[in-house]
DONUDO-55917 format. One record per atom (N, C-alpha, C): residue number from 1; residue in three letters; atom name; x, y, z. Coordinates in pm, whole numbers, padded with zeros to 5 digits. Example, Ala and Ser with C-alpha at 12.3 -4.5 7.8 and 13.67 -1.06 7.14 Angstrom:
! residues 2
  seq  type  atom       x       y       z
    1   ala     N   01319  -00569   00780
    1   ala    CA   01230  -00450   00780
    1   ala     C   01320  -00330   00780
    2   ser     N   01285  -00225   00708
    2   ser    CA   01367  -00106   00714
    2   ser     C   01290   00003   00787
! end
This chain:
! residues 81
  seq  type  atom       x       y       z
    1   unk     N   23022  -12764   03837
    1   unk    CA   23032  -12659   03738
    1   unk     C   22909  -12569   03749
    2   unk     N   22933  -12451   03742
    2   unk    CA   22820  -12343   03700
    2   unk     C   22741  -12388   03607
    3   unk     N   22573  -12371   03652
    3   unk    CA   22507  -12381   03552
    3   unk     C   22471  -12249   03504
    4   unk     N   22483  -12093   03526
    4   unk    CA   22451  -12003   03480
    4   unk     C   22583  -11910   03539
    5   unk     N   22549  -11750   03472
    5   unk    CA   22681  -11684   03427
    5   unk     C   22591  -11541   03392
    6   unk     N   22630  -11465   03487
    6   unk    CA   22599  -11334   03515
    6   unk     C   22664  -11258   03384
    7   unk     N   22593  -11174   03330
    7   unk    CA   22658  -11100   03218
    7   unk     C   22653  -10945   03242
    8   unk     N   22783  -10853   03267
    8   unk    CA   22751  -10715   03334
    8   unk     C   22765  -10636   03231
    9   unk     N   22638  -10560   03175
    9   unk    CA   22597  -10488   03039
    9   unk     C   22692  -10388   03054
   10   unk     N   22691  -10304   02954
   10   unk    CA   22793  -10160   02950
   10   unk     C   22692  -10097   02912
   11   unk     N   22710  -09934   02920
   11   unk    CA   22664  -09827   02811
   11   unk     C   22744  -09839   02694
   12   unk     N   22658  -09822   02571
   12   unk    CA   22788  -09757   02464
   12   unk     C   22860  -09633   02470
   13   unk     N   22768  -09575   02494
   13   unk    CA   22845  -09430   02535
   13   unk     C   22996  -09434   02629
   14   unk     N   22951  -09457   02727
   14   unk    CA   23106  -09454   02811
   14   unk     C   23156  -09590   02849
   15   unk     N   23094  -09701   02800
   15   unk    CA   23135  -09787   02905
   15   unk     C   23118  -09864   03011
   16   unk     N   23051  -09778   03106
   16   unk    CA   23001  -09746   03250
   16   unk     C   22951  -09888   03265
   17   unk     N   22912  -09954   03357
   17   unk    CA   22882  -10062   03408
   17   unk     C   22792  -10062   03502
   18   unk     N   22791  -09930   03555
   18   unk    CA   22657  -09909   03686
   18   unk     C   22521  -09822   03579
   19   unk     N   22405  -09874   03641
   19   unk    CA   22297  -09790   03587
   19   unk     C   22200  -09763   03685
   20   unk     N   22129  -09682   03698
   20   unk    CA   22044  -09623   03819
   20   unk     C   21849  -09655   03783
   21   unk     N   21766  -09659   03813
   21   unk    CA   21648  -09687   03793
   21   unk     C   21550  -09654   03876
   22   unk     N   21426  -09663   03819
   22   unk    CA   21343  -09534   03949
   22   unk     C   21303  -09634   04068
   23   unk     N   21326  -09599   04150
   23   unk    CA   21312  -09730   04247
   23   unk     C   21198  -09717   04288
   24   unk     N   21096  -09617   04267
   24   unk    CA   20978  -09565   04332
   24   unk     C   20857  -09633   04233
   25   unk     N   20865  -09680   04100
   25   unk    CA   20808  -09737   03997
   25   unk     C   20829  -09902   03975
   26   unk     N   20996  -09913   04002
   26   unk    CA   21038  -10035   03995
   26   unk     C   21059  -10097   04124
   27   unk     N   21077  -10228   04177
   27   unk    CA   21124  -10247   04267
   27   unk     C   21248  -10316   04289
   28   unk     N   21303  -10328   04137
   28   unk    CA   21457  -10399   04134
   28   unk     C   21454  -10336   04027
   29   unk     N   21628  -10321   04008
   29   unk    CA   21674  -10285   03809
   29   unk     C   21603  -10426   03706
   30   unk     N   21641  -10553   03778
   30   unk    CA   21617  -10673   03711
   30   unk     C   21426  -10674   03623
   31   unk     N   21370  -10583   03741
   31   unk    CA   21213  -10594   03627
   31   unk     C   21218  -10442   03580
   32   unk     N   21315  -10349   03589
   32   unk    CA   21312  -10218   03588
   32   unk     C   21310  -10208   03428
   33   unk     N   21201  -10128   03331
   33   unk    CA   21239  -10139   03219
   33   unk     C   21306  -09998   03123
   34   unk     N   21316  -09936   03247
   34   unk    CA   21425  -09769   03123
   34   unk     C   21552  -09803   03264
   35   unk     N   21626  -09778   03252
   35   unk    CA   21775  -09735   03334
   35   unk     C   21874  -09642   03270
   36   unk     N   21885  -09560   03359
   36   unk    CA   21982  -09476   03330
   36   unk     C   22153  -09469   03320
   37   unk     N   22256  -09403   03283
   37   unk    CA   22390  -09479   03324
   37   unk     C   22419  -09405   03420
   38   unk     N   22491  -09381   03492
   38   unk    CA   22528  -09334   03610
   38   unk     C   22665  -09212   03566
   39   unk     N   22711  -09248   03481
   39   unk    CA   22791  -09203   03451
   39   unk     C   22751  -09080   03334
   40   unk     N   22749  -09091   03249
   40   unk    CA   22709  -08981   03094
   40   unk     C   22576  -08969   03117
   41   unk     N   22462  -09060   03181
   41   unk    CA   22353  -09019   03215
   41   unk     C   22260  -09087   03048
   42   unk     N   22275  -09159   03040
   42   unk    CA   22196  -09229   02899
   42   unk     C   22113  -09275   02910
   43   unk     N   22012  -09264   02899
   43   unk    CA   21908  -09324   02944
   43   unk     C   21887  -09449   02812
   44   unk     N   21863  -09575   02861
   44   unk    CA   21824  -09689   02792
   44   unk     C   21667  -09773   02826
   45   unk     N   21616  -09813   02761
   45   unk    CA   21539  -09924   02759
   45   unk     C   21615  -10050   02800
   46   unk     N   21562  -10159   02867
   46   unk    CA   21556  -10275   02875
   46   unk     C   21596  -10340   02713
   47   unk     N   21517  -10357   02643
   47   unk    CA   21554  -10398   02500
   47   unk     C   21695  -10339   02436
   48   unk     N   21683  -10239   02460
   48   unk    CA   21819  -10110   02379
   48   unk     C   21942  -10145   02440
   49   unk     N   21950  -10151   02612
   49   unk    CA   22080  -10182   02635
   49   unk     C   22119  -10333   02557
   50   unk     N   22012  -10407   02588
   50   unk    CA   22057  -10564   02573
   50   unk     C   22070  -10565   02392
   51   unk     N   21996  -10465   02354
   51   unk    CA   22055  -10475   02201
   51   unk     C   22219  -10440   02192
   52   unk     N   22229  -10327   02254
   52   unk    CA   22402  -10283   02269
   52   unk     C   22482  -10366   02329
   53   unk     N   22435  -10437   02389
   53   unk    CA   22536  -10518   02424
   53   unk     C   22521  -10718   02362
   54   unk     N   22462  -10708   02290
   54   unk    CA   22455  -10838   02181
   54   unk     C   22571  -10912   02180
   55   unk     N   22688  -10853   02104
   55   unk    CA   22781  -10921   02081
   55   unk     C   22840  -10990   02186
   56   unk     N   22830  -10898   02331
   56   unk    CA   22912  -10934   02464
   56   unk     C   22793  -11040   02521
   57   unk     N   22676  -11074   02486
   57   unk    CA   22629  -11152   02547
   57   unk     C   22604  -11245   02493
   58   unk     N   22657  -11228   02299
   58   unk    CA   22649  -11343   02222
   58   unk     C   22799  -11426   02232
   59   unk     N   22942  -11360   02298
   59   unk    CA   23025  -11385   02345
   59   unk     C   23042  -11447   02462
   60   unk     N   23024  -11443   02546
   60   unk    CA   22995  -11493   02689
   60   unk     C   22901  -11613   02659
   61   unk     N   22791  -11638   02614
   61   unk    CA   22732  -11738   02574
   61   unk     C   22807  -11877   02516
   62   unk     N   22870  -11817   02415
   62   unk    CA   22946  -11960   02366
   62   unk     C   23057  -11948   02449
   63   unk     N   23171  -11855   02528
   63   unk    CA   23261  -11902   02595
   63   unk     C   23198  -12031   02731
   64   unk     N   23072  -11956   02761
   64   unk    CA   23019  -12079   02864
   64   unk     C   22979  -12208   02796
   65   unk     N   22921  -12164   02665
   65   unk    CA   22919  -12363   02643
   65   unk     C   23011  -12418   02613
   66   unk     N   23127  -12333   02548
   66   unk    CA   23310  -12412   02532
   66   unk     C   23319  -12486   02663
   67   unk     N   23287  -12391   02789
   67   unk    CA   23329  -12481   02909
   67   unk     C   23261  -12572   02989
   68   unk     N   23154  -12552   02920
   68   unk    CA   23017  -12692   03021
   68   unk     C   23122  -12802   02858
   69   unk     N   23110  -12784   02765
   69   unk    CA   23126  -12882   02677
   69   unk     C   23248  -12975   02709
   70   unk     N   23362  -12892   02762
   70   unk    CA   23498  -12973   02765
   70   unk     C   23450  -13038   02871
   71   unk     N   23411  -12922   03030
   71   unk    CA   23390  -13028   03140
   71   unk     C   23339  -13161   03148
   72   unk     N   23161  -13143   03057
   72   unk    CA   23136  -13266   03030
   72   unk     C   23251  -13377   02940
   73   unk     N   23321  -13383   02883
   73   unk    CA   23395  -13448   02813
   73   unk     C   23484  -13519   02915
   74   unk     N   23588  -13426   02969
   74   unk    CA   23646  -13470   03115
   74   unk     C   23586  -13567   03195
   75   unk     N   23450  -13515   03259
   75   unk    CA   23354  -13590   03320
   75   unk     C   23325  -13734   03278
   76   unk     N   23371  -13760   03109
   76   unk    CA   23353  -13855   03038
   76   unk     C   23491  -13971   03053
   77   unk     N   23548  -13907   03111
   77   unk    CA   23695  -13941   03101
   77   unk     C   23772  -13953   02960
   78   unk     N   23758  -13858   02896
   78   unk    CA   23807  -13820   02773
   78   unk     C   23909  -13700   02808
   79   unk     N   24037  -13736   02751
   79   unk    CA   24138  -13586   02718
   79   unk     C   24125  -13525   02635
   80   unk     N   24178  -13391   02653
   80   unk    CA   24163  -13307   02550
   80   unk     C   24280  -13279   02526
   81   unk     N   24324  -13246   02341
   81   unk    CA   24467  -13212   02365
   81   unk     C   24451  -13084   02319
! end
């Protein structure tokens, strides 16, 4: 089983899923701390996107421990009905 689970942020604005970052300051998006969207052009903070996107990463969070939880159970040789 996966022990970790990639979470792909949005803009609020459009949606968008790609964001751009100064590559000349940063040397990855991952320590990059403003990004832009690629799309509507929004510029975010590090903090701001991950605030906008809370719910989707407070979602994704418990769908992954629903599934480490059952697996382990299985693993236990326990059914689930």
């Amino acid at each position: 089983m996966e022990e970790h689970r990639n979470i792909t942020l949005k803009c609020a604005v459009c949606g968008n899923e790609n964001f751009e970052y100064d590559d000349v300051k940063f040397e990855s998006i991952d320590v990059a701390d403003e990004m832009k969207c690629t799309l509507c052009n929004k510029v975010y903070s590090r903090e701001e996107l991950v605030d906008v996107n809370s719910s989707l990463i407070e979602n994704t969070g418990k769908e992954f421990a629903e599934e480490l939880l059952k697996a382990e159970i299985k693993r236990m040789g326990f059914k689930l009905k």
